[in-house]
C-alpha positions as CSV (number, residue, x, y, z in Angstrom):
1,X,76.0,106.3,113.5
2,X,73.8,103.2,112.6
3,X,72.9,101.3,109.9
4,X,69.3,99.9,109.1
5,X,68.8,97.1,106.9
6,X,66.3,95.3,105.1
7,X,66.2,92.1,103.4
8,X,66.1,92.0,99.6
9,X,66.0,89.2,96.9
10,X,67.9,91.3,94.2
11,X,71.5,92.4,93.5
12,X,71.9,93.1,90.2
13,X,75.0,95.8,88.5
14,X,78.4,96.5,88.0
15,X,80.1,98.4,91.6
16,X,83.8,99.9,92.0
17,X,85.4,99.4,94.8
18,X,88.2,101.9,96.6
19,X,91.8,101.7,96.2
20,X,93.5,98.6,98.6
21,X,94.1,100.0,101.9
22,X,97.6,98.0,101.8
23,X,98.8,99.1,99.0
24,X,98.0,103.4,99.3
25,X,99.5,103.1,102.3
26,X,102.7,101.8,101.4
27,X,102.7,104.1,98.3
28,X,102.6,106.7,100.7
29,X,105.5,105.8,102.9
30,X,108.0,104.7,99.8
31,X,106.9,108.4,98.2
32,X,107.7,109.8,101.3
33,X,111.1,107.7,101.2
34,X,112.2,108.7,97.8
35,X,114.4,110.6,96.1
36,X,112.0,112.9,93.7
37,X,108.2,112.7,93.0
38,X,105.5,110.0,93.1
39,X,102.5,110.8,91.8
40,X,99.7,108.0,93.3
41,X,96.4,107.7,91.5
42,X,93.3,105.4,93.2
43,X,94.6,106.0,96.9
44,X,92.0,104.9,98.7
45,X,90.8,108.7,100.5
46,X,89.6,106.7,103.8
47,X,90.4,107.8,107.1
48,X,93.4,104.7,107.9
49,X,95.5,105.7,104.4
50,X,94.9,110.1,105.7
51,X,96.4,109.0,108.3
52,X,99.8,107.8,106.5
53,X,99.5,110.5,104.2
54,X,99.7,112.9,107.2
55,X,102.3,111.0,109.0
56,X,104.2,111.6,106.3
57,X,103.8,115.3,105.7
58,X,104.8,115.7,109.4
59,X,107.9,113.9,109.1
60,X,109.1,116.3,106.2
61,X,107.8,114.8,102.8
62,X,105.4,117.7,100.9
63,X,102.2,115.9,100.5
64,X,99.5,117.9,97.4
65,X,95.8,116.3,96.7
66,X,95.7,116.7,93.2
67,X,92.3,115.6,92.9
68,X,90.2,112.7,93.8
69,X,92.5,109.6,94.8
70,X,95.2,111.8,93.0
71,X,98.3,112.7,95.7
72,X,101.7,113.8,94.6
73,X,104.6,113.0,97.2
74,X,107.8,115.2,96.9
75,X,109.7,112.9,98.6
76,X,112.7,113.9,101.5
77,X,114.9,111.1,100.5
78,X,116.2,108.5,102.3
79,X,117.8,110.9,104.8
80,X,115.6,113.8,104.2
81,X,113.1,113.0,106.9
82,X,112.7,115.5,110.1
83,X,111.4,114.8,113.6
84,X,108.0,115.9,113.7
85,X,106.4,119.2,115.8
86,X,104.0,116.9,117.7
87,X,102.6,113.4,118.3
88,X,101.8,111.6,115.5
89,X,98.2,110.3,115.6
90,X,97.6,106.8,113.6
91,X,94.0,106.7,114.5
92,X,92.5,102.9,113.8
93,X,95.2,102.1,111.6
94,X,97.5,99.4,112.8
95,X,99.3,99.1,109.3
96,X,100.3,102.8,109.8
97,X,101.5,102.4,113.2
98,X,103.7,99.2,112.7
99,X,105.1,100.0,108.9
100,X,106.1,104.0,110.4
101,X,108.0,102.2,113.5
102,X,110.0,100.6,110.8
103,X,110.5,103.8,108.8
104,X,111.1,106.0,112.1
105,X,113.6,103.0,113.4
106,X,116.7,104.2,111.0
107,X,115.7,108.0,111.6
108,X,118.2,109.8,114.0
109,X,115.6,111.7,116.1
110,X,113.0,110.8,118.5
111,X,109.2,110.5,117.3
112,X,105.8,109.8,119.8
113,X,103.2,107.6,117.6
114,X,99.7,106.7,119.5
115,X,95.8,105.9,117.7
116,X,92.6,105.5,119.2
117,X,91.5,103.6,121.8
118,X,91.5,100.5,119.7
119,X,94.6,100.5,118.3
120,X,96.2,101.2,121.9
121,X,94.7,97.9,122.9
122,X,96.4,95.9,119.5
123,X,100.2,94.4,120.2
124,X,103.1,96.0,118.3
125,X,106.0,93.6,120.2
126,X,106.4,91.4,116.6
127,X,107.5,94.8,115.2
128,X,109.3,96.4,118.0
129,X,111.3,93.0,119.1
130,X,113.1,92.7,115.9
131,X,113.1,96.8,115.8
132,X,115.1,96.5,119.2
133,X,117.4,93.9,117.7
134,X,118.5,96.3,115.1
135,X,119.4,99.3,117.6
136,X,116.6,101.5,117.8
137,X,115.3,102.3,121.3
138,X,111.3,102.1,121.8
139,X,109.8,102.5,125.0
140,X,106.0,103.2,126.1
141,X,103.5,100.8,127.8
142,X,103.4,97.5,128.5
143,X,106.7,97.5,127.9
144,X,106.7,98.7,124.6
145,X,104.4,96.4,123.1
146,X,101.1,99.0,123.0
147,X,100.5,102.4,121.9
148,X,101.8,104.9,122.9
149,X,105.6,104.2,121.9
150,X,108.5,106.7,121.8
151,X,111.1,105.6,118.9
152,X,114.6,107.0,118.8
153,X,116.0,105.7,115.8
154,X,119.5,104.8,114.8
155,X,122.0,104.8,112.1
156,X,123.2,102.5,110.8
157,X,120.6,99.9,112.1
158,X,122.2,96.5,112.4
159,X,121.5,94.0,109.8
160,X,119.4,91.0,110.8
161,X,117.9,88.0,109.5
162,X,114.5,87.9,111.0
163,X,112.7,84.7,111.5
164,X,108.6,85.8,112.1
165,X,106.9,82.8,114.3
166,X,103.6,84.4,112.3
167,X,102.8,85.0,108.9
168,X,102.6,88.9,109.3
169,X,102.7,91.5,106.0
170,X,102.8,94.1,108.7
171,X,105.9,92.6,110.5
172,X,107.6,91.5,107.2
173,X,107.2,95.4,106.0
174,X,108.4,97.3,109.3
175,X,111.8,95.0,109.3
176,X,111.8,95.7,105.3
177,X,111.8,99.2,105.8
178,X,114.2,99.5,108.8
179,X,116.4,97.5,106.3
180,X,116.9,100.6,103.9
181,X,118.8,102.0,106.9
182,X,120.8,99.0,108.0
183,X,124.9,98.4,107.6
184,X,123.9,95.3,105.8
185,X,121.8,93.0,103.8
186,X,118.3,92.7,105.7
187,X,116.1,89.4,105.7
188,X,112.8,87.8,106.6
189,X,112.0,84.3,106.9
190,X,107.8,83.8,107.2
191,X,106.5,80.0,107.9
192,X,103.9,80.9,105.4
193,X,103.9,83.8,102.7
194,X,101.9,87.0,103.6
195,X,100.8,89.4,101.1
196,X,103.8,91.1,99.0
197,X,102.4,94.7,98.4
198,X,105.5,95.6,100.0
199,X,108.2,94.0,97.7
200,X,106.4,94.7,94.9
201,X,106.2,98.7,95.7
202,X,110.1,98.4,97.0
203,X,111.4,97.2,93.9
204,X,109.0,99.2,91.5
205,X,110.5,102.4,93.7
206,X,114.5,101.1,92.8
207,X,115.1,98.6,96.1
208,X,117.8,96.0,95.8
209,X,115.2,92.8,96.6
210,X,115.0,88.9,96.4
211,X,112.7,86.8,97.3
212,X,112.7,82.8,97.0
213,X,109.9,80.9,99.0
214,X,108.6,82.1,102.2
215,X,111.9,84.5,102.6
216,X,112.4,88.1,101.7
217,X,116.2,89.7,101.3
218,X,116.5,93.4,101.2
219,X,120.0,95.5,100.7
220,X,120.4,99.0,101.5
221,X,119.7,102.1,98.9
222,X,118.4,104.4,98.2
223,X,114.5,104.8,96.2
224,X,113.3,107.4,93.3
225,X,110.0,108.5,92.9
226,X,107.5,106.9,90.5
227,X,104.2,106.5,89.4
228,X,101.7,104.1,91.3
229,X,98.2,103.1,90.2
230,X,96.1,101.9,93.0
231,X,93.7,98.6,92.0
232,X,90.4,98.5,93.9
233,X,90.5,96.7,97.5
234,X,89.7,92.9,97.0
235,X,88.9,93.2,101.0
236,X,86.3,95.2,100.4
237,X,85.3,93.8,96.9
238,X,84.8,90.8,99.3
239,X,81.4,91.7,101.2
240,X,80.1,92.6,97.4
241,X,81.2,89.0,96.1
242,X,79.3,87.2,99.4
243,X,76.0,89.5,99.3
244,X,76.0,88.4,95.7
245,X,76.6,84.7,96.4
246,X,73.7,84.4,99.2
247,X,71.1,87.3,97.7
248,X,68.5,85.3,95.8
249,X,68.7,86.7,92.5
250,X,72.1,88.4,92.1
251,X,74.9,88.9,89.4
252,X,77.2,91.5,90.3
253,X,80.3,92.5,88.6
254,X,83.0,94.6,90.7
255,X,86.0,96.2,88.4
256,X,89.7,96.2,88.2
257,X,90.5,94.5,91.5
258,X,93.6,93.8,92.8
259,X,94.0,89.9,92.4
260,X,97.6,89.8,94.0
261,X,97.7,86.1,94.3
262,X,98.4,86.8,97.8
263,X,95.4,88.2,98.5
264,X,92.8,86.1,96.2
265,X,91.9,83.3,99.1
266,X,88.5,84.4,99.2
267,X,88.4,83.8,95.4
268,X,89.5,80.4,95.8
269,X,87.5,79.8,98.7
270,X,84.2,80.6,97.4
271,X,84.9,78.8,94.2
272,X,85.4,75.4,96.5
273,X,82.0,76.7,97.9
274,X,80.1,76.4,94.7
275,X,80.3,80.0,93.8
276,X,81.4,80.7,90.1
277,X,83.9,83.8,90.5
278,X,84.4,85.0,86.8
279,X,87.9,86.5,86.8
280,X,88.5,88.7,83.4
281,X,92.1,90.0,83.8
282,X,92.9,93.6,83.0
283,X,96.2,95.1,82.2
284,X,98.9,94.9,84.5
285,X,102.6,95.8,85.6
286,X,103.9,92.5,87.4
287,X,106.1,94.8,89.1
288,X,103.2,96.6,90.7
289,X,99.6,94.7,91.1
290,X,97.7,92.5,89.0
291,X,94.2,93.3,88.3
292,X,90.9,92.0,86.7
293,X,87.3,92.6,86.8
294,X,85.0,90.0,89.0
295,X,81.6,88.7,88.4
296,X,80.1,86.5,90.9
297,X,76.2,85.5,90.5
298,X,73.7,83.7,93.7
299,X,74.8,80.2,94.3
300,X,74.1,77.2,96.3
301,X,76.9,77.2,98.7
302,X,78.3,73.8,100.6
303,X,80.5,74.1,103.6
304,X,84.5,74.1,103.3
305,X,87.4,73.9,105.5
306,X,89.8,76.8,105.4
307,X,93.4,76.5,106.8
308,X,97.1,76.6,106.7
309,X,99.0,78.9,104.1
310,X,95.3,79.4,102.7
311,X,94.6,81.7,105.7
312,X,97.4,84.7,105.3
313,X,95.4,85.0,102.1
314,X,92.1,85.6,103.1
315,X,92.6,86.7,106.6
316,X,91.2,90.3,106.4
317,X,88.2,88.1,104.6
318,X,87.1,86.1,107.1
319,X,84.0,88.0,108.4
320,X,82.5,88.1,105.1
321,X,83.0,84.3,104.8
322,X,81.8,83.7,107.9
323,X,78.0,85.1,106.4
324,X,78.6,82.5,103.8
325,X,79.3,79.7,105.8
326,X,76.4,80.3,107.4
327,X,74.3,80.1,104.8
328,X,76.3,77.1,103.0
329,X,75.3,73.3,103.5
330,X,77.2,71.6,105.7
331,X,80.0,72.3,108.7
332,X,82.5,75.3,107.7
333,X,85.9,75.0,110.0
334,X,88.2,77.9,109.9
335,X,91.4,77.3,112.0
336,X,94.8,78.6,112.0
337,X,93.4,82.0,112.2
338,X,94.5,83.3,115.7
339,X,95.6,86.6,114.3
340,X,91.7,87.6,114.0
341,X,91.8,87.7,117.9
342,X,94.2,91.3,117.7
343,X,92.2,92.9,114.9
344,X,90.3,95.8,115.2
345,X,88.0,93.9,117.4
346,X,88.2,90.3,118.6
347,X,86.6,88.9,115.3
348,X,86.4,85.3,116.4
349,X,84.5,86.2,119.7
350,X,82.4,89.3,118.2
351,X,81.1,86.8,114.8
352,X,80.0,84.6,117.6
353,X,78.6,87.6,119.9
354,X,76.6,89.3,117.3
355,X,75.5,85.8,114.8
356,X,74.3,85.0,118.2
357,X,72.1,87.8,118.3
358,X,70.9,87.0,114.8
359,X,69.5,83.4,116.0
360,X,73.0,82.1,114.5
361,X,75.2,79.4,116.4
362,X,78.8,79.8,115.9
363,X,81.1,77.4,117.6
364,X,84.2,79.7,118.7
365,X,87.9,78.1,118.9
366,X,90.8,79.3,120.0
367,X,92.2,79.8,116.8
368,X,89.0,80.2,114.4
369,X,85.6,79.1,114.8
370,X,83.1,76.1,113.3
371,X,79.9,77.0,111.6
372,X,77.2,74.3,111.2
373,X,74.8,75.5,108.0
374,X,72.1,76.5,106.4
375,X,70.7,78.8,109.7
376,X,68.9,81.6,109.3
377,X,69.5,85.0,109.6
378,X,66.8,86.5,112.0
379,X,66.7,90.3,112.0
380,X,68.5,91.7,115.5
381,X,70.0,94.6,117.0
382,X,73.6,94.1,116.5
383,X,76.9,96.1,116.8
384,X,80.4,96.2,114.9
385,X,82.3,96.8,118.3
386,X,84.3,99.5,115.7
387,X,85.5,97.2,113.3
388,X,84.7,98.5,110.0
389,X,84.9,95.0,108.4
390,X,82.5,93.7,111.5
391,X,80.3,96.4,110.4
392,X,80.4,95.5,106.8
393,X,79.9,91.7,107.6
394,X,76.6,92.4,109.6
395,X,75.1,94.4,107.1
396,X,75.6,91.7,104.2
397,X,73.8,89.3,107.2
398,X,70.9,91.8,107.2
399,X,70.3,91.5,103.4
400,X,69.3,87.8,103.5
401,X,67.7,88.3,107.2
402,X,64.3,87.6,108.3
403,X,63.0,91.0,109.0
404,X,65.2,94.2,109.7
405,X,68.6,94.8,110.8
406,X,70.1,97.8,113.0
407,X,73.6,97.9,113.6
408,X,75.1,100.0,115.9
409,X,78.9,102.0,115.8
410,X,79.4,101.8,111.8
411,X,81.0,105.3,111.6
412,X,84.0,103.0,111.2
413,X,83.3,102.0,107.9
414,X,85.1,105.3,106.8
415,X,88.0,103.4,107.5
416,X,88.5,101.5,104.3
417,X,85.0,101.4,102.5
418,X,83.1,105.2,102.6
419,X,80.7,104.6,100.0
420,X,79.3,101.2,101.0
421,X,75.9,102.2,101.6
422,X,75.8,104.2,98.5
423,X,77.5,101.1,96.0
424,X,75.5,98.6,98.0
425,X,71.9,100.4,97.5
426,X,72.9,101.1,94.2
427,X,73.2,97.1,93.0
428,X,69.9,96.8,95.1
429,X,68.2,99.3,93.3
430,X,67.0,101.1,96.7
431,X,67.8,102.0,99.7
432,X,68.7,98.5,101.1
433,X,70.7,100.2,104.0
434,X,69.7,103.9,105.5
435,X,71.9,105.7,107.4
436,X,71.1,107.3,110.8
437,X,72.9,109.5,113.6
């Protein structure tokens, strides 16, 4: 599947966005875990969150689609779980595969996980390590540290305190969840915080959790079913926010996003830019997600340097600011960002690929990159390498691009943003983007 783009000079309209991808996954997985029902409402119905919701229907938890983003999760319990008739397929999403291999390391059977060709290639040793540490066995290639991985859990797991040389969610989450099963108090120590969907969720489903600073403390118990309303994904609110920063004439308004202050670098970011980002708070549940409606208008952006604790914030964000730096005065530097080199793709070295393509220089680092701007977009032939956020970035290039963009291998947009095309040719008033086979 392709894309095809063409420029415009007007974004104008209010656009939803789907549930966060972070969050319906881990509603999933704590339903699963619980003792009675959760009903979920918003799960984002992408291909990455199916994927969890059919992990966990495997492993014993009863799994009904009520209706659109509406799943109800009869939970197993805490020990209700069951090994699973066959291999459990995780697709493209990494957050399944590393948060299960937590929930599968306190389960006393063995279970096969694996994913797509991608997600073989994407390192799981910061989860299995500390996994291993707590007594379950995982073996599979490159000595268990890619897909596919055999886990035999354990029980009791042994309680650690677990110091992450990275700021890792994903990592922070598996140990988390391996925790409910441990003979002891569990704990993470990050050198930076990463996002806290996960001790939100835990303690809105009954988990015994502090945290102080950049570290996490978990005791063992059991959880009880609730109710969890999904706010729209402020990852892929993101590529909305940028087109309507660099469009010409543009004021677009997305609603009820999730604005977990973990999450809201790209906020802060293009407000040092010279973006206005109008924030108008909805209701909220501290012990779930806040959530707000965001209105962002064109703007005359100026170059910024992004590092440090600012990055676990925005990281998922990057290639969308990358199209604004590009289009900003001056010389963007993002550093500290080495985790974007075991995404989906590469996303250092394919920005600089496929910019490249569209006339744009982009100075590649070990750990981020340096953009020197305004350049042009010139329209190009370019391709996501099946990164759906690549994908997303490259098309928001194409709307301010001289002449027509194509990009190649988008079918992986499904992942965490289906109707794209549709919300972004809807705030353009035409068909912006086509879609082709």
């Amino acid at each position: 599947m392709r894309f095809r783009v063409h420029p415009v000079n007007r974004l104008r309209g209010t656009a939803e966005v789907p549930g966060d991808k972070s969050i319906s996954h881990r509603a999933a997985l704590l339903g699963a875990l619980a003792e009675g029902v959760t009903e979920i409402h918003g799960c984002l119905e992408a291909e990455d969150c199916l994927r969890t919701l059919a992990a966990v229907g495997a492993l014993g938890a009863d799994v009904t689609r009520k209706g659109p983003g509406h799943y109800r999760v009869a939970g197993a319990g805490r020990h209700g779980l069951h090994e699973s008739d066959d291999v459990i397929d995780c697709g493209n999403s990494g957050t399944t595969a590393r948060l299960l291999l937590g929930v599968l390391a306190g389960q006393p059977f063995c279970t096969l996980l694996t994913g797509d060709a991608s997600l073989r290639r994407r390192p799981m040793a910061r989860v299995t390590e500390p996994l291993g540490r707590m007594g379950a066995t995982i073996v599979g290639r490159a000595q268990a540290t890619r897909l596919p991985l055999a886990v035999q859990g354990a029980r009791p797991l042994r309680a650690i305190a677990h110091t992450s040389p990275v700021a890792s969610a994903q990592v922070k989450s598996a140990v988390l969840l391996a925790g409910l099963y441990a003979d002891g108090p569990v704990s993470v120590h990050e050198p930076a915080p990463s996002r806290d969907h996960s001790e939100r969720m835990l303690r809105r489903f009954g988990a015994r959790l502090r945290a102080e600073g950049t570290a996490v403390r978990l005791e063992p118990g059991d959880l009880y079913g609730t109710t969890v309303h999904v706010p729209g994904d402020i990852s892929s609110a993101a590529f909305l926010l940028v087109a309507a920063a660099i469009v010409r004439d543009a004021e677009v308004s997305v609603t009820r996003v999730g604005v977990n202050p973990t999450r809201t670098g790209i906020l802060t970011v293009l407000e040092a830019m010279g973006a206005r980002v109008e924030v108008a708070r909805a209701e909220e549940d501290e012990d779930i997600e806040p959530t707000a409606n965001l209105t962002l208008g064109a703007a005359e952006l100026r170059a910024v340097r992004v590092g440090g604790p600012l990055v676990p914030r925005l990281i998922d964000e990057v290639p969308a600011l990358a199209v604004a730096a590009v289009v900003a005065r001056g010389l963007t530097t993002i550093g500290d960002a080495g985790e974007l080199r075991v995404k989906e793709s590469d996303r250092i070295a394919t920005l600089a690929r496929e910019f490249g393509k569209m006339g744009v220089r982009v100075e590649e680092r070990a750990d981020g990159m340096v953009i020197e701007g305004p350049q042009p977009f010139r329209g190009a032939r370019v391709a996501s390498g099946g990164d759906h956020r690549m994908a997303m970035a490259l098309v928001v290039a194409g709307l301010v691009a001289d002449g027509e963009t194509v990009v190649e291998d988008t079918a992986c947009v499904a992942t965490s943003f289906p109707q794209f095309v549709e919300t972004l040719n809807g705030l353009a008033g035409g068909p912006a983007v086509t879609v082709e086979a």
